[in-house]
N, CA, C and O atoms as CSV, one atom per row, in Angstrom:
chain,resi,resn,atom,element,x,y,z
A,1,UNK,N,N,89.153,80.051,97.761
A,1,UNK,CA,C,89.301,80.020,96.317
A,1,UNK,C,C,87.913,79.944,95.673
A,1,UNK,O,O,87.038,79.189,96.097
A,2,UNK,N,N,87.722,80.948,94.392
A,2,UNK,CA,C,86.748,80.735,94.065
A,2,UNK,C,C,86.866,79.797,92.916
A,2,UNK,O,O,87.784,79.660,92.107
A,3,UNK,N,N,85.057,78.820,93.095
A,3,UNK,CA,C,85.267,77.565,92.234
A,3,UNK,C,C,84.601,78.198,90.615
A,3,UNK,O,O,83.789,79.122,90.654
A,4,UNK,N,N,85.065,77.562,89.168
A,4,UNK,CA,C,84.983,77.790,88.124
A,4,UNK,C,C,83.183,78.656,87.782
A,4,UNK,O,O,82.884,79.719,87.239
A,5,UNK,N,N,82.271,77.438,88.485
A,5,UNK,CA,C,80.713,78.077,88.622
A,5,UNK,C,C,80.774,79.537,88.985
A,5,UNK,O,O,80.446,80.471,88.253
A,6,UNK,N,N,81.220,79.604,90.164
A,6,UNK,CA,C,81.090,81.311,90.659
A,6,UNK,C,C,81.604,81.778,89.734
A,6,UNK,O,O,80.940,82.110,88.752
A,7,UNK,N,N,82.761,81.910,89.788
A,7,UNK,CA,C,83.338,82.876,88.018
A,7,UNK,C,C,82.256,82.823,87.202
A,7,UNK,O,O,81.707,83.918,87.084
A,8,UNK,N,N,81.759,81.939,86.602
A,8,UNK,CA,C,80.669,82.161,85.236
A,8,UNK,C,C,79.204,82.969,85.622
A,8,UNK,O,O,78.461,83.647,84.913
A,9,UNK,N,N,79.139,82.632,86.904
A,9,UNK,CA,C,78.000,83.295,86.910
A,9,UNK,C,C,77.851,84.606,87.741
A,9,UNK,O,O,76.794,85.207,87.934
A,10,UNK,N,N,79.219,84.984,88.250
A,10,UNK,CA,C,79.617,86.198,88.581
A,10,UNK,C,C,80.159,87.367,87.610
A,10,UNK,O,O,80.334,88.583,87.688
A,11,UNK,N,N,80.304,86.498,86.795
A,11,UNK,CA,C,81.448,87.641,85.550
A,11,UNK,C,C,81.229,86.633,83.940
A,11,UNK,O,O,81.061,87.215,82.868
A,12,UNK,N,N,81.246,85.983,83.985
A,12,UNK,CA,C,81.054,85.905,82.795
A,12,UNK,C,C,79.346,86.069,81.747
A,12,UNK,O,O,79.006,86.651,80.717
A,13,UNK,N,N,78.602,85.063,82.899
A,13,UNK,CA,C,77.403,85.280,82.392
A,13,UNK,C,C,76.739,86.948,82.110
A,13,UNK,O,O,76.271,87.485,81.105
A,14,UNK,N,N,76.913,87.307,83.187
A,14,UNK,CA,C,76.746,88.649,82.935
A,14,UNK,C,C,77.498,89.633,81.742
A,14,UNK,O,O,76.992,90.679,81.338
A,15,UNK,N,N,78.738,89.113,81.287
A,15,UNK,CA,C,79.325,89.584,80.572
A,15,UNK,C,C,78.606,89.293,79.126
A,15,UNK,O,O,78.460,89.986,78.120
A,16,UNK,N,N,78.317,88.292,79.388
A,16,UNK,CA,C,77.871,87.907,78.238
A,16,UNK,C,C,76.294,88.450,77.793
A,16,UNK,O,O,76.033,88.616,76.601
A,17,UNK,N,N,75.555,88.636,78.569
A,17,UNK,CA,C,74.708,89.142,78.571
A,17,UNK,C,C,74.369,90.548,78.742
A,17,UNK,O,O,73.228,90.968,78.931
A,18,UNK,N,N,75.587,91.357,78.652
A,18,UNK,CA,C,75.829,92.787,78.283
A,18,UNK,C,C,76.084,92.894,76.890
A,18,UNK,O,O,75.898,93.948,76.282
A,19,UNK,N,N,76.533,91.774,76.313
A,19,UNK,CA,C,77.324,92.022,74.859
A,19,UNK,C,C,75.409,91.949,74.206
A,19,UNK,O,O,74.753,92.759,73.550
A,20,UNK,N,N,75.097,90.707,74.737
A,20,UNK,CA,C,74.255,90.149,73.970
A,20,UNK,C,C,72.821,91.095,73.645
A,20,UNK,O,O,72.030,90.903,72.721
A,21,UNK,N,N,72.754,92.205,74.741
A,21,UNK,CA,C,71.892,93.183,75.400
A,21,UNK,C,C,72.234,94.395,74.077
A,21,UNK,O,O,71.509,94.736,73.143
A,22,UNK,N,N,73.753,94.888,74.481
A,22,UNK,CA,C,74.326,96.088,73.581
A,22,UNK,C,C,73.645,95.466,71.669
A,22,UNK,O,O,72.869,95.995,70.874
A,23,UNK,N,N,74.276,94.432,71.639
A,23,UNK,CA,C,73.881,94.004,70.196
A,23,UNK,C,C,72.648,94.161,69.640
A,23,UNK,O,O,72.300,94.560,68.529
A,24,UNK,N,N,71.741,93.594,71.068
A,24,UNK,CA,C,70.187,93.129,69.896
A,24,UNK,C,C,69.946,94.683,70.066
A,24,UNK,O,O,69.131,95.194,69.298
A,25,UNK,N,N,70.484,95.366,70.863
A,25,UNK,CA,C,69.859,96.952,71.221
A,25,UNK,C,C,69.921,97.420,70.130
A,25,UNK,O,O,68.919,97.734,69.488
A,26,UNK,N,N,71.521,97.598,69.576
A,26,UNK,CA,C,72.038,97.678,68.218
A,26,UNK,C,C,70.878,97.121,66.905
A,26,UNK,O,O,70.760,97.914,65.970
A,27,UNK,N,N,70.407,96.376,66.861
A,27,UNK,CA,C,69.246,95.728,66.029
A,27,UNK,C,C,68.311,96.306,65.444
A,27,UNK,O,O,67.876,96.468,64.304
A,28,UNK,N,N,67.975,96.739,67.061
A,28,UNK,CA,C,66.535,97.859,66.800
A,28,UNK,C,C,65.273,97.371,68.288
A,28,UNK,O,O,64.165,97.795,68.618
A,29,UNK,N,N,66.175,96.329,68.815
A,29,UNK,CA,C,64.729,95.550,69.467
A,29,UNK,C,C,64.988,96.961,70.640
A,29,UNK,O,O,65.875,97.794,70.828
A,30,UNK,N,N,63.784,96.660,71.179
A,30,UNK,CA,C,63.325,97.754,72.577
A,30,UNK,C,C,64.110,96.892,73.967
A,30,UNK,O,O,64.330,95.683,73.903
A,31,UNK,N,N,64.419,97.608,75.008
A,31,UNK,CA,C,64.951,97.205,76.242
A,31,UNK,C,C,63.623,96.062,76.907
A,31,UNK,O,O,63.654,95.152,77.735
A,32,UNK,N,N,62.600,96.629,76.116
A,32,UNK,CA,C,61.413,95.136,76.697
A,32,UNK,C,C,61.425,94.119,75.908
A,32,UNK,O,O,61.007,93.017,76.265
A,33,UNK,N,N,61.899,94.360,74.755
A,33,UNK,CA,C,62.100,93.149,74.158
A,33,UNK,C,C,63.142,91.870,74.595
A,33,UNK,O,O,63.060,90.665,74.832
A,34,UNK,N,N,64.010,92.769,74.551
A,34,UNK,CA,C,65.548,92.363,75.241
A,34,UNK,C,C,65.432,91.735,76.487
A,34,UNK,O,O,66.005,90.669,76.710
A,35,UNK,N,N,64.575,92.441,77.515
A,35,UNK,CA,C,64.255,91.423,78.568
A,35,UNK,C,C,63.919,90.106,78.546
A,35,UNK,O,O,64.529,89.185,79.090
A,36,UNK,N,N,62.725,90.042,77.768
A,36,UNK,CA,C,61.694,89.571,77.770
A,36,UNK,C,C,62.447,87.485,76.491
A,36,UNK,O,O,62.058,86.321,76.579
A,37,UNK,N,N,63.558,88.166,75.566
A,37,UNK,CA,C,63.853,87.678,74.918
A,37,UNK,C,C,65.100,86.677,75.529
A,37,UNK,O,O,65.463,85.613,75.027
A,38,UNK,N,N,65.595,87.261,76.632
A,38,UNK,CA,C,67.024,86.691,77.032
A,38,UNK,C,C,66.239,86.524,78.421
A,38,UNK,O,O,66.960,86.429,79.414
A,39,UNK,N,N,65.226,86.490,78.562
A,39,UNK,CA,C,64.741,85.845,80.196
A,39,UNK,C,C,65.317,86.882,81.356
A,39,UNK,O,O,65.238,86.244,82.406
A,40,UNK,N,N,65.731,87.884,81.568
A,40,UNK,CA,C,66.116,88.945,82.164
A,40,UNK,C,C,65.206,90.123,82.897
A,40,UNK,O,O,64.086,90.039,82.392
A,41,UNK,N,N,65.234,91.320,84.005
A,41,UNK,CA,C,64.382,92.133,84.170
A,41,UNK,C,C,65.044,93.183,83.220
A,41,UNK,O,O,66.237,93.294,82.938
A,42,UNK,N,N,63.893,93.988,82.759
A,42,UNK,CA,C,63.848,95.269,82.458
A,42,UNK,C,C,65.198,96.101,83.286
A,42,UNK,O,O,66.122,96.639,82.676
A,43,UNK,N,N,65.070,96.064,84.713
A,43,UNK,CA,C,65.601,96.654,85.373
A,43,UNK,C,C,67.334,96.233,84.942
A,43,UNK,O,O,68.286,97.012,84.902
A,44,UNK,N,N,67.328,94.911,84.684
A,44,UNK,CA,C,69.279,94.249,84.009
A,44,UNK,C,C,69.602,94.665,82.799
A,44,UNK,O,O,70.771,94.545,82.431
A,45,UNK,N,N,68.599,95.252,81.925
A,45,UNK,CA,C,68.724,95.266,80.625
A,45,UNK,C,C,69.068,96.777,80.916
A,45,UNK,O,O,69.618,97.318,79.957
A,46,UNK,N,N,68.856,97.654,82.111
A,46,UNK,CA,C,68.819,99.129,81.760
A,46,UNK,C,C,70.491,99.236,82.632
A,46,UNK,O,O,71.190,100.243,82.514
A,47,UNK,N,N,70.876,98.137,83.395
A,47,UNK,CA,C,72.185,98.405,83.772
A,47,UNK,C,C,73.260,97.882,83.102
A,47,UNK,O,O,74.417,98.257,83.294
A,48,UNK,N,N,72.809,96.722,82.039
A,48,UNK,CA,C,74.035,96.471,81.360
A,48,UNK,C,C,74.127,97.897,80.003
A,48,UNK,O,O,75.088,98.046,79.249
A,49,UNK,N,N,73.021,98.668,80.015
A,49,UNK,CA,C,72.650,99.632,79.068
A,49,UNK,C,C,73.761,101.164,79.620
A,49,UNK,O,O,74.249,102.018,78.880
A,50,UNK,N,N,73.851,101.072,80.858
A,50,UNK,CA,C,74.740,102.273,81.671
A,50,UNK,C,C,76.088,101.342,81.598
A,50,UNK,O,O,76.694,102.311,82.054
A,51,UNK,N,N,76.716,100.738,81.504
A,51,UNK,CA,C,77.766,99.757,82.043
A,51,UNK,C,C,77.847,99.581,83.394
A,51,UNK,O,O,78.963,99.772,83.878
A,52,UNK,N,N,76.739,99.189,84.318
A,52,UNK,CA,C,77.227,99.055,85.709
A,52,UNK,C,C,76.802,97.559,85.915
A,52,UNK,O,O,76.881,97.116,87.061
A,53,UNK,N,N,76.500,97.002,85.231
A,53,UNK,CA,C,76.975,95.607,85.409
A,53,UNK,C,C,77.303,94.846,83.954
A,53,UNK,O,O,76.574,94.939,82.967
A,54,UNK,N,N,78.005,94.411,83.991
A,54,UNK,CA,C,78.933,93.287,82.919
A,54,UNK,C,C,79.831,93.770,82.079
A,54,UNK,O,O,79.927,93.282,80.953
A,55,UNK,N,N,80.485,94.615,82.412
A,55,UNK,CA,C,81.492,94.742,81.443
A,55,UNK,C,C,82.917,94.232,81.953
A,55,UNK,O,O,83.994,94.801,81.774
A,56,UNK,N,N,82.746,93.343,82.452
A,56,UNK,CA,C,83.902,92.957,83.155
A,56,UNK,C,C,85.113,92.059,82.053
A,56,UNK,O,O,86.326,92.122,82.251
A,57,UNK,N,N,84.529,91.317,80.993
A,57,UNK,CA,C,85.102,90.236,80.208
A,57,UNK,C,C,85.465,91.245,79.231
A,57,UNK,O,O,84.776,92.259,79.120
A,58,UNK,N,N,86.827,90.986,78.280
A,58,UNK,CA,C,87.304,91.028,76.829
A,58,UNK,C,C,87.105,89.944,76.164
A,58,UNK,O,O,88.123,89.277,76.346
A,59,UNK,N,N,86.217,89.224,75.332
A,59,UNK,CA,C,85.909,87.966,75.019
A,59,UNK,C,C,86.855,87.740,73.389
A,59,UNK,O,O,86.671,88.313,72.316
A,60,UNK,N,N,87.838,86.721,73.754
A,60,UNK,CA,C,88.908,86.238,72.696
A,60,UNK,C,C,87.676,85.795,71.343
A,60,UNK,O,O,86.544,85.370,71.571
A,61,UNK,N,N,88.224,86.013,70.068
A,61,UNK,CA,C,87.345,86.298,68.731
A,61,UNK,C,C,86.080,84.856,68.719
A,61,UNK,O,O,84.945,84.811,68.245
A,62,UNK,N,N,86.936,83.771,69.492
A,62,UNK,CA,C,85.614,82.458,69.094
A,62,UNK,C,C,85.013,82.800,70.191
A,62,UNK,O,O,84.201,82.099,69.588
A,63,UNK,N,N,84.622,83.101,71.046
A,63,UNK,CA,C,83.898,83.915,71.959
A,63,UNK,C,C,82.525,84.515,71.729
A,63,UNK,O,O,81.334,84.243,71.878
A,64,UNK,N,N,83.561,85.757,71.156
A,64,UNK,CA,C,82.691,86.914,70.379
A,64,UNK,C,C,81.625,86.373,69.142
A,64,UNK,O,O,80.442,86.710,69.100
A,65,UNK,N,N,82.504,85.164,67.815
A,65,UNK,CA,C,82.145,84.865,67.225
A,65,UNK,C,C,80.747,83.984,67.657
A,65,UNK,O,O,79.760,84.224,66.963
A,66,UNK,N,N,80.614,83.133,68.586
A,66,UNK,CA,C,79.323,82.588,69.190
A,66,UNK,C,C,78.778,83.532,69.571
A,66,UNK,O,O,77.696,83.515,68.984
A,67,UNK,N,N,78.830,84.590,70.348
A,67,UNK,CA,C,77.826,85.485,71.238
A,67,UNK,C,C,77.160,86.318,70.235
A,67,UNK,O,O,76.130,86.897,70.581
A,68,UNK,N,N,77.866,86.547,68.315
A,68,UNK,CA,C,77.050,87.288,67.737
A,68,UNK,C,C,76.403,86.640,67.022
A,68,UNK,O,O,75.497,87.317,66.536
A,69,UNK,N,N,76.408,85.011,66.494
A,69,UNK,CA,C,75.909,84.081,65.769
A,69,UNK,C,C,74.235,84.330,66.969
A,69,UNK,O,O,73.080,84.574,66.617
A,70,UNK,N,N,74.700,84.171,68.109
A,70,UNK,CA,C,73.525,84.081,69.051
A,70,UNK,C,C,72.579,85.185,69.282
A,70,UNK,O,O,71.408,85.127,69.656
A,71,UNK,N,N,73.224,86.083,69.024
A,71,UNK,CA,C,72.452,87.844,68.865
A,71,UNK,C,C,71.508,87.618,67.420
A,71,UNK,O,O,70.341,87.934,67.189
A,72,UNK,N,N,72.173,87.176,66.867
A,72,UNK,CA,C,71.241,87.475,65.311
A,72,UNK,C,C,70.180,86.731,65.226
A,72,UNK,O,O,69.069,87.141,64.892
A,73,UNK,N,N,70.597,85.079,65.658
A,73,UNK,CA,C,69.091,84.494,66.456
A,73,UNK,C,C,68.134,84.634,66.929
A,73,UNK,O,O,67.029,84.391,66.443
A,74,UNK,N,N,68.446,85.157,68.230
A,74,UNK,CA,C,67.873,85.941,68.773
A,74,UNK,C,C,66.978,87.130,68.045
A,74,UNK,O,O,65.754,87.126,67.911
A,75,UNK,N,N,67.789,88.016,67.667
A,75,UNK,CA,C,67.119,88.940,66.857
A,75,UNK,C,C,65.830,88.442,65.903
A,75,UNK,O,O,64.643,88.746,66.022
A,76,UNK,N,N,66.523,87.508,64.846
A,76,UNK,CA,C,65.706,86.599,64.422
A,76,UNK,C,C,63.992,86.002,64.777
A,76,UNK,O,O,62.854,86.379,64.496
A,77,UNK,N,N,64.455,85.163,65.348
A,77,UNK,CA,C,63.633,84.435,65.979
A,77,UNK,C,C,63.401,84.362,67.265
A,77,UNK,O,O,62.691,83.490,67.766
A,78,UNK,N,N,63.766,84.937,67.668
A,78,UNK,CA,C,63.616,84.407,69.910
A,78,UNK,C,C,64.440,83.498,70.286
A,78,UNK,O,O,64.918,83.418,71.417
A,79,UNK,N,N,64.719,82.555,69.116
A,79,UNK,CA,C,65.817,81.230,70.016
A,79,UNK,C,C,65.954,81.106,71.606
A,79,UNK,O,O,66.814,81.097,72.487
A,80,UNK,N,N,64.718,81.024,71.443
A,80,UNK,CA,C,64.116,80.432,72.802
A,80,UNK,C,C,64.446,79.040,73.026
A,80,UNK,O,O,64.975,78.862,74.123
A,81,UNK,N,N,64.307,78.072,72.372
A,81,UNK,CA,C,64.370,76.557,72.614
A,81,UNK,C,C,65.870,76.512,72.715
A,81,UNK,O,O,66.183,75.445,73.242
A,82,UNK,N,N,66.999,77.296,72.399
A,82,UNK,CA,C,67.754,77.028,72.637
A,82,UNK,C,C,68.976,77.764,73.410
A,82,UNK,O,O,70.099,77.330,73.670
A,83,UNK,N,N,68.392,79.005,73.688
A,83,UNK,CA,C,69.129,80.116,74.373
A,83,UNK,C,C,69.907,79.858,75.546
A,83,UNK,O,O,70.960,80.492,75.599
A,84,UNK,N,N,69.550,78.758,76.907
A,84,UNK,CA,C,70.494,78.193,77.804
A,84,UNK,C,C,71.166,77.058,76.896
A,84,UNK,O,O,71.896,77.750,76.186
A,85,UNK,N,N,71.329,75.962,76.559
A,85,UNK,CA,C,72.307,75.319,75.959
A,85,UNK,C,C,73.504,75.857,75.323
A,85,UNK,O,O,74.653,75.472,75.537
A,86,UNK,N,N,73.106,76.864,74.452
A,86,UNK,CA,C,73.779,77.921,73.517
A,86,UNK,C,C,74.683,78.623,74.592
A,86,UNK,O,O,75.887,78.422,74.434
A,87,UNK,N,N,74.407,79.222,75.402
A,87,UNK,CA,C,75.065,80.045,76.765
A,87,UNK,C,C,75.833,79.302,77.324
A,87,UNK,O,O,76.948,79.678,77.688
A,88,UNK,N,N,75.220,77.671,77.561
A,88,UNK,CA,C,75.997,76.836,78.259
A,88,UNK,C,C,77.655,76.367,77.385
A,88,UNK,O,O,78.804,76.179,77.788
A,89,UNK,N,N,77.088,76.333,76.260
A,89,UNK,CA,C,78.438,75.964,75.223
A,89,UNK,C,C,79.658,76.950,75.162
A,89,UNK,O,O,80.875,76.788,75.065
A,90,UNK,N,N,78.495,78.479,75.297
A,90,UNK,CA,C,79.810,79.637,74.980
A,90,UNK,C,C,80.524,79.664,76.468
A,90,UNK,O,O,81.675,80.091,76.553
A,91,UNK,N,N,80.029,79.337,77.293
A,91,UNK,CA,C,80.399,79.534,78.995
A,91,UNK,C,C,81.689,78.205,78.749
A,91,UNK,O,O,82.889,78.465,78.663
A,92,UNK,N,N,81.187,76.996,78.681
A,92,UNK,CA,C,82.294,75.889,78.445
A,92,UNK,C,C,83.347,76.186,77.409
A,92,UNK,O,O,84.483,75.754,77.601
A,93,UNK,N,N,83.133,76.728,76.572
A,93,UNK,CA,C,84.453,77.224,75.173
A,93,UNK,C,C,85.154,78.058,75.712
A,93,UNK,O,O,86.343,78.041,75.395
A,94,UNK,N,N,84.555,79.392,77.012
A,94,UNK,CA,C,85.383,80.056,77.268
A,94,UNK,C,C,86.179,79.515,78.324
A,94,UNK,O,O,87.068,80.248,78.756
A,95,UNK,N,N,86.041,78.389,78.822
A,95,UNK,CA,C,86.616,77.642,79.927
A,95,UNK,C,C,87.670,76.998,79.619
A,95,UNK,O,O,88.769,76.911,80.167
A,96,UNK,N,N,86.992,76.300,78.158
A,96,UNK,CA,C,88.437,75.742,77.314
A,96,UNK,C,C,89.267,76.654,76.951
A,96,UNK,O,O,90.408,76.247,77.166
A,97,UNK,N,N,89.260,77.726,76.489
A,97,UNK,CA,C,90.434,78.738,75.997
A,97,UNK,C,C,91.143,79.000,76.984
A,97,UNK,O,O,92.339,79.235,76.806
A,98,UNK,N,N,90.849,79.013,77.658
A,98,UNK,CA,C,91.809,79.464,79.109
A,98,UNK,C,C,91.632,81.209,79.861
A,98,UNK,O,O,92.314,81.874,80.641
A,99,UNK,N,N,90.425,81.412,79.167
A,99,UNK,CA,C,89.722,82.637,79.012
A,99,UNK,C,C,89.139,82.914,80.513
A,99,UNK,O,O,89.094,84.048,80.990
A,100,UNK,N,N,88.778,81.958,81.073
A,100,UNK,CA,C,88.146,81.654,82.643
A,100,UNK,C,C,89.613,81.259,83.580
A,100,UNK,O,O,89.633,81.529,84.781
A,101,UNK,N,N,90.442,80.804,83.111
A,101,UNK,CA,C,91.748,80.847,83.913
A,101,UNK,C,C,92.601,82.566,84.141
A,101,UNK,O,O,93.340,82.932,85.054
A,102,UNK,N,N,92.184,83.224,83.074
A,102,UNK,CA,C,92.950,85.053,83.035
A,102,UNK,C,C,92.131,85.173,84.134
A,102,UNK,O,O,92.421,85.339,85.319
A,103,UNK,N,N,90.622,85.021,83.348
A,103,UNK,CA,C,89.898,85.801,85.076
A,103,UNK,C,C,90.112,85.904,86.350
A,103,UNK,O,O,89.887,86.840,87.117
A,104,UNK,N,N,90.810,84.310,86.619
A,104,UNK,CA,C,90.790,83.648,87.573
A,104,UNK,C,C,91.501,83.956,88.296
A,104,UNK,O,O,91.262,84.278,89.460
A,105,UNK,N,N,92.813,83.913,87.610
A,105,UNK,CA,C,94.140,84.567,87.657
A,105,UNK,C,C,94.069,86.155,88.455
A,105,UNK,O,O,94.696,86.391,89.488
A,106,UNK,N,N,92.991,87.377,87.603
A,106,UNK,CA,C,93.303,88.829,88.103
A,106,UNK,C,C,92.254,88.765,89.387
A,106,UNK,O,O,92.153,89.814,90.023
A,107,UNK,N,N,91.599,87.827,89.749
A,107,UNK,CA,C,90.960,87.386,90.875
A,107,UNK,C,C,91.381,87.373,92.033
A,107,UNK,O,O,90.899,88.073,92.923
A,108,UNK,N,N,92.453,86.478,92.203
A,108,UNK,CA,C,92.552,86.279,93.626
A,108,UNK,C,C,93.905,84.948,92.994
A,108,UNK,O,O,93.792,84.286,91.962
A,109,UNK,N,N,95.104,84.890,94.007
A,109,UNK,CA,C,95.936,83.911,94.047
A,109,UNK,C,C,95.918,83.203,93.455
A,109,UNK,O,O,95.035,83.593,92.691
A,110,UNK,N,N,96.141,82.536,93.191
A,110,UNK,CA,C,95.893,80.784,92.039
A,110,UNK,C,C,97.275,80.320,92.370
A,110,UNK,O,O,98.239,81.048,92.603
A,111,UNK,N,N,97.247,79.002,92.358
A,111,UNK,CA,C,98.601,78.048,91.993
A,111,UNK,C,C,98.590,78.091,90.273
A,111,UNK,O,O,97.771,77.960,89.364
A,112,UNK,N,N,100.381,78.424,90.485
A,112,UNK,CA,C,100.660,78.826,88.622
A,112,UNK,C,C,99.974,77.993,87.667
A,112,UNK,O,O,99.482,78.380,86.607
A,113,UNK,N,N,99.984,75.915,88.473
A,113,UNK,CA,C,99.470,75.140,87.874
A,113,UNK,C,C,98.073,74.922,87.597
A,113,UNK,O,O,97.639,73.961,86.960
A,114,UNK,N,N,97.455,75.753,88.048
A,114,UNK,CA,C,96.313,75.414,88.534
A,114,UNK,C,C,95.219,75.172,87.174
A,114,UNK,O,O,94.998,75.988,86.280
A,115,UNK,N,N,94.728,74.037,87.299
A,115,UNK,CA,C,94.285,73.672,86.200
A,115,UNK,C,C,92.393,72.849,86.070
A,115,UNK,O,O,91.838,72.157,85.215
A,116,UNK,N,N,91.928,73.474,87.540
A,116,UNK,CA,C,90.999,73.139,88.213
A,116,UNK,C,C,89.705,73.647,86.871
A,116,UNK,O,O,88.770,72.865,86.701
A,117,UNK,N,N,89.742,74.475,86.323
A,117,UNK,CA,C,88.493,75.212,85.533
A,117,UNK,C,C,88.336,73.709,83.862
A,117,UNK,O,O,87.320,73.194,83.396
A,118,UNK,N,N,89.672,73.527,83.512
A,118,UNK,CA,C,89.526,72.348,82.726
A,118,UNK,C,C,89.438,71.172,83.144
A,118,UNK,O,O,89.296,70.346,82.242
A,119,UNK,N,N,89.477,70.660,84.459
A,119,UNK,CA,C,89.494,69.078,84.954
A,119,UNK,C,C,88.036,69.118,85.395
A,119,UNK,O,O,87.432,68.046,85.341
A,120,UNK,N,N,87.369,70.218,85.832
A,120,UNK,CA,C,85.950,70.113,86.192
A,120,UNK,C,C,84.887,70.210,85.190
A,120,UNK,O,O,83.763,70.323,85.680
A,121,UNK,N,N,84.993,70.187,83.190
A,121,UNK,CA,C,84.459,70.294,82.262
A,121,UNK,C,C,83.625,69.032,82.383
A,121,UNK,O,O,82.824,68.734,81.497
């Protein structure tokens, strides 16, 4: 069974960091910026740019709604001082929605009850 960590940083983080990639791209910033801004290689910024890595998530609207509050930041300013905390919150909100349980779910087996992704918050 895979534990809640692997999920986030197998599929979600990355997911999230395709949205966050497509957006500031959307902006105007350059693929070096984008690296350079979200702590990433050049080389991640040019595959979430093809879709061959992260498009794995549909992110439910409070989701979305953090990941673009965080794009414009970004865009903004660098929100550097706060760019992992910020990630860390949207990663835990999507844990609470039950957003990391669907995943979990088209993953691999689960017990129906299984309620392991919210008891480990």
């Amino acid at each position: 069974m895979k534990s809640p960590c692997e999920l986030i940083v197998w599929y979600v983080l990355p997911s999230i960091r395709y949205e966050l990639t497509k957006e500031l791209l959307k902006l105007g910033l350059s693929q070096k910026e984008v690296s350079e801004r979200l702590g990433i290689t050049q080389a991640a910024v040019s595959q979430y740019v093809k879709e061959k890595r992260g498009k794995t998530m549909k992110f439910k609207e409070e989701a979305k709604d953090a990941i673009r509050r965080l794009t414009n930041d970004i865009a903004e300013d660098g929100a550097f001082d706060d760019l992992i905390p910020r990630l860390c919150r949207i990663c835990t909100q999507i844990r609470i929605s039950g957003e990391l349980c669907e995943l979990h779910k088209g993953q691999e087996v689960v017990q129906e009850d299984c309620d392991v992704c919210l008891r480990t918050l």
